[in-house]
C-alpha positions as CSV (number, residue, x, y, z in Angstrom):
1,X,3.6,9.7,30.2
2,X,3.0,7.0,27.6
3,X,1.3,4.9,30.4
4,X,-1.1,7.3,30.9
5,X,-1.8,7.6,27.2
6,X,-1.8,4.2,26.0
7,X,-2.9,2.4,29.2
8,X,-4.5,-0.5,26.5
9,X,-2.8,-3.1,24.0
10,X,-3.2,-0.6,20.7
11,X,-3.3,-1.2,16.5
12,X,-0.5,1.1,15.0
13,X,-1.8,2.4,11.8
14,X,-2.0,6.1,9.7
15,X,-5.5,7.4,9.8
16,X,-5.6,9.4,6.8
17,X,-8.2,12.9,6.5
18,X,-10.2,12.0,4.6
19,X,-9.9,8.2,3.9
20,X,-7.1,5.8,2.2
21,X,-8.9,2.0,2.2
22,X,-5.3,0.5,2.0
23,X,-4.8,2.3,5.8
24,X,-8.2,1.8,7.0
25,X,-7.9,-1.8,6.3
26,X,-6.6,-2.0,10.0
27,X,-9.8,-1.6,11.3
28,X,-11.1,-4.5,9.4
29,X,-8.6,-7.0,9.8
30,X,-7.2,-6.8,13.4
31,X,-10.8,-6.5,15.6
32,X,-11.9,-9.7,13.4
33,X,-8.7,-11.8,14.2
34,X,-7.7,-10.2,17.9
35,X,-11.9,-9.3,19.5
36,X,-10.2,-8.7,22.9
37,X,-6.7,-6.7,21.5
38,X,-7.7,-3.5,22.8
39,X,-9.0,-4.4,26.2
40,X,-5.4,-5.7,27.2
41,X,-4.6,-3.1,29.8
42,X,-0.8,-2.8,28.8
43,X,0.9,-0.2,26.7
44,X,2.1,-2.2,23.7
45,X,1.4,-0.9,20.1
46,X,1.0,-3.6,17.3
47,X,1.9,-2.3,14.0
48,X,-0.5,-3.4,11.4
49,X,-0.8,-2.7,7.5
50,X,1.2,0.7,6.4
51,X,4.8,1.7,5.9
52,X,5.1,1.9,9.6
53,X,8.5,1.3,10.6
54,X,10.6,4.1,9.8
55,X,8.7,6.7,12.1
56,X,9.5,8.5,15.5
57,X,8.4,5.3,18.0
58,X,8.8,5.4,21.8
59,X,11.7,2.9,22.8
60,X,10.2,2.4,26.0
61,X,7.2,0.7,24.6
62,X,6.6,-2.7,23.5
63,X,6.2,-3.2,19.6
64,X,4.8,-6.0,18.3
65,X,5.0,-6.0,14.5
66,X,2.4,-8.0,12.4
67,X,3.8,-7.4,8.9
68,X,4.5,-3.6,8.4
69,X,6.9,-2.0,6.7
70,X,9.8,0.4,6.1
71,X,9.9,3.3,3.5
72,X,13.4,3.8,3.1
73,X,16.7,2.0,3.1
74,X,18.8,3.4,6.5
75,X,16.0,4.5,8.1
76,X,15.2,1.1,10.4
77,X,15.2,2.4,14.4
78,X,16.0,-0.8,16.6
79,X,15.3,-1.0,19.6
80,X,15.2,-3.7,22.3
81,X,11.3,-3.5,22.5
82,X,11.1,-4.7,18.9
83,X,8.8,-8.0,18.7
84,X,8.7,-8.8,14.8
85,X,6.0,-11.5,13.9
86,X,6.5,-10.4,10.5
87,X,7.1,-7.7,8.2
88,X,6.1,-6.9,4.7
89,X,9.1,-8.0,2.5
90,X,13.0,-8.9,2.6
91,X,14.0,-5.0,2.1
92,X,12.6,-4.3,5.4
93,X,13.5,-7.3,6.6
94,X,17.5,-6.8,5.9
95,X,16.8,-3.5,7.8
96,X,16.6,-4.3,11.0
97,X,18.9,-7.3,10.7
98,X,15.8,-10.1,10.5
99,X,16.0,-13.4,8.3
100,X,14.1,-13.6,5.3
101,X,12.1,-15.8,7.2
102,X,10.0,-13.8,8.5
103,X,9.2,-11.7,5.2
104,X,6.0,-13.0,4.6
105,X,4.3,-10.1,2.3
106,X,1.6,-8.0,3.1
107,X,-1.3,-8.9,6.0
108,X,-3.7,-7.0,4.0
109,X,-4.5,-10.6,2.5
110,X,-5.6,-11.8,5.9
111,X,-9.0,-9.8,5.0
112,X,-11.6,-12.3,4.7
113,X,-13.1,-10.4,1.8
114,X,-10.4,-10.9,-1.0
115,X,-10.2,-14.7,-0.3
116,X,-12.7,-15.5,-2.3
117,X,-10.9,-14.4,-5.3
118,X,-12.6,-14.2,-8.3
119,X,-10.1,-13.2,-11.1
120,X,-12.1,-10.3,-12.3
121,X,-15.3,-9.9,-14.6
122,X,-14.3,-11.0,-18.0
123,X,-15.1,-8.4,-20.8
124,X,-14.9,-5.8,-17.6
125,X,-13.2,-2.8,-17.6
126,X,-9.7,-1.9,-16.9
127,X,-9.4,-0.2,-13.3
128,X,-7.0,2.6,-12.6
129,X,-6.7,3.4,-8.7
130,X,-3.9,6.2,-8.1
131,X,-2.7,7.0,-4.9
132,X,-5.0,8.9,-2.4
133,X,-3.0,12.5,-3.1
134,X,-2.7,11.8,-6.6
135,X,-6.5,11.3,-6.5
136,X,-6.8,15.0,-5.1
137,X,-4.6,16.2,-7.6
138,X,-6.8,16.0,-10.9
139,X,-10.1,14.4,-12.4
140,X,-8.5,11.3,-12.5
141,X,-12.6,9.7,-13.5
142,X,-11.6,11.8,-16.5
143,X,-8.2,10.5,-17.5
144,X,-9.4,7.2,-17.0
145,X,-12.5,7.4,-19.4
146,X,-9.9,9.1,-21.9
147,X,-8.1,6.1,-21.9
148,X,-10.7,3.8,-21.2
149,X,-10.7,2.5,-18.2
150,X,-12.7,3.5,-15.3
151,X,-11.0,5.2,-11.7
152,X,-11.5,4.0,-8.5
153,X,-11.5,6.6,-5.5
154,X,-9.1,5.1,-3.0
155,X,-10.4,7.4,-0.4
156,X,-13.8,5.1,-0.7
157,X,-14.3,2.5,2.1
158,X,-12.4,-0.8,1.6
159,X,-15.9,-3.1,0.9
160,X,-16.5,0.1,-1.8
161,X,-13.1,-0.4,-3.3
162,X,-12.9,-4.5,-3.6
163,X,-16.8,-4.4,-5.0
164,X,-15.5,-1.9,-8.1
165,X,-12.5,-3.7,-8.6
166,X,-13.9,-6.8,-9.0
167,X,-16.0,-5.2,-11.6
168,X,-12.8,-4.9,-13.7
169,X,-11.1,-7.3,-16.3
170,X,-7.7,-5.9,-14.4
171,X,-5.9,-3.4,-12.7
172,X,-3.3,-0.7,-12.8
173,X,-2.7,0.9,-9.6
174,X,-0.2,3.5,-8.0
175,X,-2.1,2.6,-4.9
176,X,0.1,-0.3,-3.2
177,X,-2.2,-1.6,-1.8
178,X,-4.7,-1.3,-5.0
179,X,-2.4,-3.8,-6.7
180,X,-2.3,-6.5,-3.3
181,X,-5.9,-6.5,-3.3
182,X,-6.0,-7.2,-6.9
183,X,-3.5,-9.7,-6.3
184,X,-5.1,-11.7,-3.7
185,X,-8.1,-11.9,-5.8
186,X,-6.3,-12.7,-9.0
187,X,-7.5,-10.0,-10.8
188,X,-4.6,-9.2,-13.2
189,X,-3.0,-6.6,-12.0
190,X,0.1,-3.8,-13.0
191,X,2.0,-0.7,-11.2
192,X,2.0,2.5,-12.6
193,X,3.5,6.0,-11.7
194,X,1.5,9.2,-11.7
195,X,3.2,11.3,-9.7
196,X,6.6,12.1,-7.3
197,X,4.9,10.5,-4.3
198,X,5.0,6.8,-5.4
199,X,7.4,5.0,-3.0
200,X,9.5,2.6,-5.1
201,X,10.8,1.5,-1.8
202,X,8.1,-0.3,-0.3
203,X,6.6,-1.4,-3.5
204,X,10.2,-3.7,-4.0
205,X,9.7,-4.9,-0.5
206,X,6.2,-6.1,-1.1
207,X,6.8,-7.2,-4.7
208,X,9.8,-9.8,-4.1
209,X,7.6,-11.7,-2.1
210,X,4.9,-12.1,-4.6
211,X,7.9,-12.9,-7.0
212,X,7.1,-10.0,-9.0
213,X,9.7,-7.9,-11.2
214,X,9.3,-3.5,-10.4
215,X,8.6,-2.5,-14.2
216,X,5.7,0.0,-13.7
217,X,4.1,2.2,-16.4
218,X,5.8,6.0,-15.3
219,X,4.0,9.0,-16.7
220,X,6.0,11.6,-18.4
221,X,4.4,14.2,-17.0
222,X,2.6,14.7,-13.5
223,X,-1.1,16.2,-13.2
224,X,-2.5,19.2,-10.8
225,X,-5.2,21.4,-11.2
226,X,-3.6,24.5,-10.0
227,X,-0.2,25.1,-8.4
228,X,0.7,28.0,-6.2
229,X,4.2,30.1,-7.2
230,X,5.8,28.9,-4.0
231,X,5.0,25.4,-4.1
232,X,6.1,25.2,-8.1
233,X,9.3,27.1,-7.0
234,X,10.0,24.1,-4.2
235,X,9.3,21.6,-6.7
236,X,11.4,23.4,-9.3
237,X,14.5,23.0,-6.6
238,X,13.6,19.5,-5.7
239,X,13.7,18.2,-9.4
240,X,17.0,20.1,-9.6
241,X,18.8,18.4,-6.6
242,X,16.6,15.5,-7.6
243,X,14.9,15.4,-3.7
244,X,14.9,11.3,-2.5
245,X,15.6,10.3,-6.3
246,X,16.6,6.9,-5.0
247,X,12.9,6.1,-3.6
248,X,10.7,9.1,-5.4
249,X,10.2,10.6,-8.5
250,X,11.6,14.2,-8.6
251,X,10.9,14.4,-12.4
252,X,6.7,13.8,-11.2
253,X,6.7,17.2,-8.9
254,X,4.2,19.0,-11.2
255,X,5.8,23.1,-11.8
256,X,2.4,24.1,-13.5
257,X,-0.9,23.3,-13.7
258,X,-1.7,20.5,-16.3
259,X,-3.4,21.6,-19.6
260,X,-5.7,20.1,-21.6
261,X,-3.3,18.4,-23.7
262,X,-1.3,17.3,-21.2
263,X,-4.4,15.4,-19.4
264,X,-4.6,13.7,-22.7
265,X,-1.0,12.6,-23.0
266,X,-1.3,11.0,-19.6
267,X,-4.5,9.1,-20.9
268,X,-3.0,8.4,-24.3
269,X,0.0,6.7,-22.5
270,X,-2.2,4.3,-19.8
271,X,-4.5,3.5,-23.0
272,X,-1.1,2.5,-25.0
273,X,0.2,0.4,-21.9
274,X,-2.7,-1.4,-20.8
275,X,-3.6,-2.5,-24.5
276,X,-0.5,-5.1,-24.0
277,X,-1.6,-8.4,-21.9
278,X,1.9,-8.8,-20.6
279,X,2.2,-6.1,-18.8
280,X,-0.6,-7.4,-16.2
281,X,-0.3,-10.6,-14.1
282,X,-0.8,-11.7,-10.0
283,X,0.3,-14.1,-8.2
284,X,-1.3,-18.1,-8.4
285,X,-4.4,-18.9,-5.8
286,X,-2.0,-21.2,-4.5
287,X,0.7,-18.9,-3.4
288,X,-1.3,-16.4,-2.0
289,X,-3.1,-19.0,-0.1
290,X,0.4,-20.5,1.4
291,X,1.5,-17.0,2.1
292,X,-1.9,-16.3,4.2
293,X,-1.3,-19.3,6.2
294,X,2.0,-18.4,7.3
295,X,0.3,-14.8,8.7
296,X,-2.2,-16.7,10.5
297,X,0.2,-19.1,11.6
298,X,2.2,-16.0,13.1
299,X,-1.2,-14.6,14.7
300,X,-1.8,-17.6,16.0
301,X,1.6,-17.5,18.0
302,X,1.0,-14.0,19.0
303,X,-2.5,-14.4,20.0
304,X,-0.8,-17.1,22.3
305,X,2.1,-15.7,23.7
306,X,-0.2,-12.5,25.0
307,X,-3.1,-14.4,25.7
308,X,-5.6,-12.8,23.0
309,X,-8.3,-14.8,21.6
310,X,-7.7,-15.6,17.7
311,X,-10.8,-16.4,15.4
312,X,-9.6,-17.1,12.3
């Protein structure tokens, strides 16, 4: 069946409805490094950038994993058709059994466009980029300018996303993969929490190999426009059994809509945070260039060991 199905060497990722730049990175990065991947007329998947690993997979297949990663303790699948180049940090690593070694960080860096870097525009604005659903949620433009900073749609493209944040002074994010990108470009950079769906998990992973401590701004209150009795009934039961407390935030599952005052609590509390310098920071040029070397150094094997062609 899977034959049939995936007769061609595939890129694993999530397409999201709608659009999530961190996930549609894959198309960006791979086709650029690998030109002749997908015309490899075998069935192996290669799992890209994303929290990958801890989905249904088919054990018959080969996997070739070029830095993905997991998004829960216990929930690594081994199998014997497990090739890991890479994977996004030591959590996921200790998962499956791997050495550190091989937790190189994130191959989101690999994109050409953020290795430029740039450190931000002095005097620029403070960027706030939630998650995708969070973005749904509520007018996030609106918190943002309440507190102000200016929001960035992660459902825009990836070149839309990099040109705005490079437009900022620095960056708070809820997006993972908001805060790499600021990272790589040394644009100051800090986590915050806005709602239940932020995945402490794989934010860890990433940030021990960018030496980073996990001490993210947490709202106290999550925002929705409108909530449906059902839903706010589910969420009321999953705060009370606190529902995948040890990677979520229960606390976050919103049990009303949000009211005017509590839009401007939210803003009042990212204005209060981001007003103190040491609560932003990336990693050194340096370090983030070592790190991309080892990826390429790992693509390079790949590209070798299944005869692809590799342009750097």
């Amino acid at each position: 069946m899977w034959a049939s199905i995936l007769p061609r060497m595939q890129i694993k990722y999530c397409p999201i409805d709608g659009g999530n730049f961190g996930d549609a990175l894959n198309t960006m990065v791979w086709d650029r490094l690998f030109p002749d991947l997908t015309q490899r007329k075998e069935g192996i998947l290669v799992y890209g950038i994303g929290t990958l690993l801890d989905g249904r997979h088919d054990r018959s297949l080969k996997k070739i994993v070029l830095g993905s990663g997991l998004g829960e303790a216990s929930a690594a699948l081994p199998d014997p058709n497990w090739d890991f180049r890479w994977v996004r940090g030591p959590l996921s690593a200790h998962e499956f059994g791997l050495s550190s070694e091989l937790a190189l960080g994130d191959p989101a860096v690999l994109w050409p466009e953020l290795q430029a870097g740039c450190g931000g525009t002095p005097g620029g604005p403070i960027g706030l980029i939630p998650h995708y659903r969070t973005w749904d949620s509520f007018d996030w433009g609106q918190v943002a300018a309440n507190a102000g900073m200016v929001a960035i749609n992660p459902r825009l493209s990836p070149n839309e996303v990099i040109v705005q944040s490079r437009g900022c002074s620095k960056i708070m994010a809820e997006s993972l993969h908001g805060a790499i990108c600021a990272d790589a470009m040394a644009i100051p950079w800090a986590p915050c929490i806005l709602a239940h769906r932020f995945n402490e998990f794989k934010w860890k992973d990433w940030l021990a190999t960018v030496n980073r401590p996990f001490a993210p701004m947490v709202a106290d209150r999550p925002l929705v426009r409108s909530i449906g009795r059902p839903k706010a009934l589910a969420n009321r039961l999953a705060r009370w059994v606190h529902y995948k407390a040890h990677t979520r935030r229960p606390s976050l599952r919103a049990i009303a809509s949000a009211t005017p005052v509590d839009a401007h609590r939210v803003s009042e509390a990212l204005a209060r945070y981001a007003r103190n310098d040491a609560n932003f920071g990336c990693s050194r040029p340096s370090d983030v260039e070592r790190q991309r070397q080892r990826m390429l150094a790992a693509c390079n094997a790949f590209a070798q060991d299944y005869g692809l062609l590799f342009t750097p």
